[in-house]
Structures are given as C-alpha cells and as structure tokens.
C-alpha positions in Angstrom: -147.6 85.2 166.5 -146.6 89.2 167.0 -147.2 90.3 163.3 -144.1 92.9 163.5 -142.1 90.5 163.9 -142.8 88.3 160.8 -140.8 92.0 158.9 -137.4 90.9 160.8 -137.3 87.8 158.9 -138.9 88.5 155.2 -141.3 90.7 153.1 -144.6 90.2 154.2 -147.2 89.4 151.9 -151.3 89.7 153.5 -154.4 90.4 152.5 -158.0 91.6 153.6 -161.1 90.4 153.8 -164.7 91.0 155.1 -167.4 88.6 156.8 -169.7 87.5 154.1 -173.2 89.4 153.9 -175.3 86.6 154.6 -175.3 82.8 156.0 -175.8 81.6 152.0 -172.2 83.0 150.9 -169.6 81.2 153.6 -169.0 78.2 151.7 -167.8 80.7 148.9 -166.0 82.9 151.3 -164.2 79.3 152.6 -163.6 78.5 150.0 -161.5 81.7 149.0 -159.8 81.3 152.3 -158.4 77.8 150.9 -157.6 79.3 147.6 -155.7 82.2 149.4 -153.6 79.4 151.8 -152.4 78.0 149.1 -150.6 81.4 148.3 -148.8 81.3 151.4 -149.9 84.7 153.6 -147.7 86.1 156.7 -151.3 86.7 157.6 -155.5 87.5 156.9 -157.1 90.6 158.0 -160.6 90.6 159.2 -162.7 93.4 159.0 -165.7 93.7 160.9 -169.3 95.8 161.2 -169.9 99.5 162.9 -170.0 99.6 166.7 -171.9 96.7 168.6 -173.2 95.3 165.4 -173.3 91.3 165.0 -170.3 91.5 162.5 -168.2 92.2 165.4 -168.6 89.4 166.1 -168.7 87.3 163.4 -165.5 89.0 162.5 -163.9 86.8 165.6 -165.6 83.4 164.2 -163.7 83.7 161.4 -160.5 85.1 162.4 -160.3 81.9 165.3 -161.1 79.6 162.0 -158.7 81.2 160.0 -156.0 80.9 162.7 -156.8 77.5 163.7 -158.0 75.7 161.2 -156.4 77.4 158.4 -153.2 78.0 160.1 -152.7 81.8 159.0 -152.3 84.2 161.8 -155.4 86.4 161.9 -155.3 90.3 162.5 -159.0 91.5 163.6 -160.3 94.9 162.7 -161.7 96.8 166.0 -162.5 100.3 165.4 -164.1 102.4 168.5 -165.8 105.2 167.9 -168.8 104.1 168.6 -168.0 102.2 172.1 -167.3 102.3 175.1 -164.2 101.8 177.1 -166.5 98.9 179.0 -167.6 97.4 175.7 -163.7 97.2 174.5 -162.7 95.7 177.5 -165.4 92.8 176.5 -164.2 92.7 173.4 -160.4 92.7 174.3 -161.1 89.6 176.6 -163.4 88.0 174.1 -160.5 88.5 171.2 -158.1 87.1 173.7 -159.9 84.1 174.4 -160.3 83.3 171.4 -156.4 82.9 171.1 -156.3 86.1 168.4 -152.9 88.5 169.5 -153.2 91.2 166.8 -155.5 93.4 166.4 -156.2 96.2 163.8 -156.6 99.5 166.1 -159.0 101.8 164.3 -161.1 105.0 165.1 -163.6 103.9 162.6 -166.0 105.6 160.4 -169.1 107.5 161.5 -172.2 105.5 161.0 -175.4 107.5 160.5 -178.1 106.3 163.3 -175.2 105.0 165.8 -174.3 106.8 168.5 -170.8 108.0 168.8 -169.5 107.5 172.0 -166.5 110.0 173.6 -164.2 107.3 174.8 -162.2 106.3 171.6 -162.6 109.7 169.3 -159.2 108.7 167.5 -157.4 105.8 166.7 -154.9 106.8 169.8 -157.5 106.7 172.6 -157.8 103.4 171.3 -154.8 102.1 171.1 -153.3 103.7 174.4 -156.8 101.6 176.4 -155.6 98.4 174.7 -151.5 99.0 175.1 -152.2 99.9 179.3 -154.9 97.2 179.7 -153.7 94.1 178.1 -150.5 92.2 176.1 -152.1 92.3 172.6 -149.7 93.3 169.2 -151.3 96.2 167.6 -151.3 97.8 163.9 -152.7 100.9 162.7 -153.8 102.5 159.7 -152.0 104.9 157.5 -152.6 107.1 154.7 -149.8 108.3 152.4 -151.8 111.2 150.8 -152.6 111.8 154.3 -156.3 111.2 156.1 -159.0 113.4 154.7 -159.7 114.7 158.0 -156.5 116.1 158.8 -155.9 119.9 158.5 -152.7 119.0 156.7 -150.3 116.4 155.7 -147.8 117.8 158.3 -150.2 117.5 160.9 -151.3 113.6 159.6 -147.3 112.6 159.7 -147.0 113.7 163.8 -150.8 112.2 164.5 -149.1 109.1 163.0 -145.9 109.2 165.0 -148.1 109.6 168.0 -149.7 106.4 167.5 -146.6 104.5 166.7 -145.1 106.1 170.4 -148.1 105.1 172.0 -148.0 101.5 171.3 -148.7 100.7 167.2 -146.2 98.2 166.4 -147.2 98.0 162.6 -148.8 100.1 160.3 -150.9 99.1 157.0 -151.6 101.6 154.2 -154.9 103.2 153.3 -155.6 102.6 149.4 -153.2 104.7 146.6 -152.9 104.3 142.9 -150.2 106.4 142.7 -146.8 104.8 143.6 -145.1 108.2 144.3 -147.5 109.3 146.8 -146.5 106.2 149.2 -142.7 106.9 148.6 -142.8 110.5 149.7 -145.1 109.3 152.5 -142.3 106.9 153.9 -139.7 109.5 153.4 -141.6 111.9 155.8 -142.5 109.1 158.1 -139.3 108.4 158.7 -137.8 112.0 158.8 -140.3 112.1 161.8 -138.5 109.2 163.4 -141.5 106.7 162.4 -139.6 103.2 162.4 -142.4 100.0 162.5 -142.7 98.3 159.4 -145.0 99.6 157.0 -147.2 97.6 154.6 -148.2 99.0 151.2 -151.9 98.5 150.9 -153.1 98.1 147.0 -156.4 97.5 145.8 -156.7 95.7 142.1 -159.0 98.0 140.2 -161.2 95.3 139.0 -164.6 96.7 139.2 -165.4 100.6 137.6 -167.9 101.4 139.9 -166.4 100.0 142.9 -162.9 101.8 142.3 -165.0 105.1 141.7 -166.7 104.8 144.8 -163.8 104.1 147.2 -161.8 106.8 145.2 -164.4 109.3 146.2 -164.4 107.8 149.8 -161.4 107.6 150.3 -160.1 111.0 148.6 -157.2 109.4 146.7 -156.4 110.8 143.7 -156.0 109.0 140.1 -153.2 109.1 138.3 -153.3 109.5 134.2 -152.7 106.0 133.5 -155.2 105.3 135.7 -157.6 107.4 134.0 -156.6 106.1 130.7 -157.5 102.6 131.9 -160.8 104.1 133.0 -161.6 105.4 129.7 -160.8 103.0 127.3 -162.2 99.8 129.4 -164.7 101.5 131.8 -167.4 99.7 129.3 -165.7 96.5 129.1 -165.8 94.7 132.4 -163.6 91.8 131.2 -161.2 94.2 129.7 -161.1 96.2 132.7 -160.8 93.2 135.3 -157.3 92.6 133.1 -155.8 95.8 133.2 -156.9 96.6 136.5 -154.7 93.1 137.8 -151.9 94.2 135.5 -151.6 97.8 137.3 -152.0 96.4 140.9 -149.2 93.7 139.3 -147.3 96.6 138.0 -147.9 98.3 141.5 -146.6 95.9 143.5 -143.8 95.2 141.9 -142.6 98.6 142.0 -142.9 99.0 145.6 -141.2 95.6 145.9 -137.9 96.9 143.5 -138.1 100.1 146.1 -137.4 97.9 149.3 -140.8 98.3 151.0 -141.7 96.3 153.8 -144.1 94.2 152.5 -147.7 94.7 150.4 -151.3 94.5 152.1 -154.0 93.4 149.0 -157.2 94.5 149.5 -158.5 92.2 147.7 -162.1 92.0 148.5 -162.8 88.4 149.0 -161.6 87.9 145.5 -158.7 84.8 146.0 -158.5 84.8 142.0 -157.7 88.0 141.7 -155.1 87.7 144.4 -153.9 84.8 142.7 -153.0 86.4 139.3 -151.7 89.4 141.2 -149.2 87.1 143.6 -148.2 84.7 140.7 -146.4 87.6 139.2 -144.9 89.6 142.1 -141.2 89.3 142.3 -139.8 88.5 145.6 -142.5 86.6 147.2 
C-alpha cells in the first residue's frame, strides 16, 4: 500500500523501530512487533545500519515479515551517502522483490571509517535516482527546528520543498519536545507550497541519558517543563519513565487537537511504552 495515501482516509498513527543488536534479542523484538499489532499501526518503520553494512539487510528480513506475516505495511529506511548509484540499484530491486513499496529516502549520517561516496550527498540525489528508476512511494525526513546543517531555517524550508517536487510523497518529523516549534514549522512549509502529509515524530522521554544524548545529536532544544522533568526525576528512573510517557501523551494529544496529519513514535523497540502512550491519545 502507497503510505500517502493511508492520510486521505484518517490520521495516521506509526511507529519506528530498529533490527535487534544481536541473534539472542529477536524473540523480544517479535514479540514487541505482536504487542504493537495489537495497537493497530497505518504502518512500521524499519531502520537500518550505515552503508553496505549487514543491517541493510537485515532491515529487509524484517520489514518482508512485518508486511507479511504481521500484516502492517513496512516503510524501510535507505540512506545513501555512503553508496553508490550501482549499489542502490541492488538494493531498489532487492526492496522490490521483496514486495516492500515504501521506502524511507535518507542522506544518512557520516560514519567514521566508511567511505562517503559522491553519488547520493543529499537526500535529493537520492530520491530523484529512485523517483526516475523505479515505481516505489517515497517519504523523507523533516526537521521543524530545521537540520543542523543548514545555514538557516529559510534555506531548510526550500531544501525541503525541493524534495517534496522531486518525488517525496510523505514527510516524517525529526524529534522535538517543543510543540510550537513543529506548528511554526508547518506554517512555513506550507507558505512555501509544501502539501504531502506530514507526520509528527515524538520520542517518549523515558531514559535520562538516552534523551540527553539524542538532544545533543540532534540539536533540539528543551523546553522548561522539560527541564523541570529532568531535574526533579533525572535520579529516579521509574519516576522519570512516568513523566516522560505523560509528556509524549501530553504531546500527542496536542498535535492531535491542532489537526496534524498523523504522529510517528519513536519508540525505540519499546511496545509498552507505545502502549501507555496510544491508550491515551484522542482520536486514534
């Protein structure tokens, strides 16, 4: 199924997830899968390792079982900096075989100790290759503060709204905590004529260290109540793990009473997380 047009008929509702670490962990990664059914997804993102890495691959195993023997359409991640237009192509056909129709376009991040090839420097390179070579639906990545590599916000707003001319069909938010970041972001994306259906991505703050680390990754800034939160549970994981589901709830519920397309959990393979989070988000 083309995952753009799942918006015409409801709010989407999807989540992310990434290929367990090691061969011991995929009956509890299965499992999770068949927890987070049972909540009823327009669709499961895959992500998958750097470059030619083995995830890659792995990252198509489970997006074919998740689409066929799960029965939940399966977006996979394929980010290109570091290959080649010949090594897409392979990849394209192997995706396609595999009966996958949606894929994640991404430029990808900059592994140290893997080459970077010249073929697929931006997200757009990549996504033109795929739109003029074969019938896949494609998504992109977004990011309402704007990406950290961009010279401006401006500039991040028209790079997007080349990607959507070019063939990006969907668009899925980077991480925010900050509710009115993503609102001005949609008002300038579509003052610039941007008009595919955009998915709020959230990430439940359940971990301190994790949500301090992909903070500083991702340069997204924390808002006060956030900070609070930080402060008066950081030392408390239990505590935290609560009021980090009651923000995301908070969060998404929020975007929901705002009329956005539909919210993307980054939920890190956690299905009871997602499952506190979903049980109390209106309009699902």
């Amino acid at each position: 199924m083309n995952i753009s047009e799942i918006f015409k008929k409801k709010k989407v509702l999807s989540f992310e997830v990434f290929p367990p670490k090691d061969n011991t962990s995929y009956n509890t990664f299965y499992n999770s899968i068949s927890a987070l059914k049972k909540l009823n997804p327009d669709f499961i993102s895959i992500t998958c390792g750097a470059g030619g890495s083995e995830k890659t691959e792995v990252t198509l195993e489970i997006a074919k079982k998740i689409q066929t023997e799960y029965e939940i359409p399966a977006l996979v991640h394929l980010p290109g900096i570091h290959l080649t237009k010949r090594e897409v192509s392979i990849k394209l056909q192997e995706i396609w075989d595999s009966g996958i129709r949606n894929i994640l376009a991404l430029r990808g991040d900059k592994v140290p100790g893997i080459e970077i090839q010249k073929d697929f420097l931006h997200a757009s390179d990549l996504i033109y290759h795929i739109k003029s070579s074969s019938p896949f639906h494609i998504s992109g990545a977004c990011y309402p503060e704007g990406h950290q590599e961009a010279k401006s916000f401006n500039e991040d707003i028209k790079y997007l709204h080349h990607k959507v001319n070019i063939g990006a069909e969907h668009l899925i938010s980077q991480l925010f905590l900050d509710n009115v970041h993503f609102y001005k972001f949609l008002e300038a994306a579509h003052k610039i004529g941007i008009s595919v259906p955009i998915e709020a991505g959230i990430i439940p703050i359940v971990n301190k260290k994790k949500i301090l680390k992909m903070v500083n990754l991702c340069k997204v800034s924390v808002p006060k109540a956030v900070e609070i939160m930080i402060e008066k549970y950081g030392n408390d994981p239990v505590s935290f793990r609560s009021a980090g589901i009651e923000y995301a709830i908070y969060q998404g519920n929020e975007l929901l009473k705002e009329g956005v397309d539909g919210i993307h959990l980054y939920i890190l393979n956690d299905a009871d997380t997602a499952e506190k989070i979903c049980k109390e988000l209106s309009g699902y």
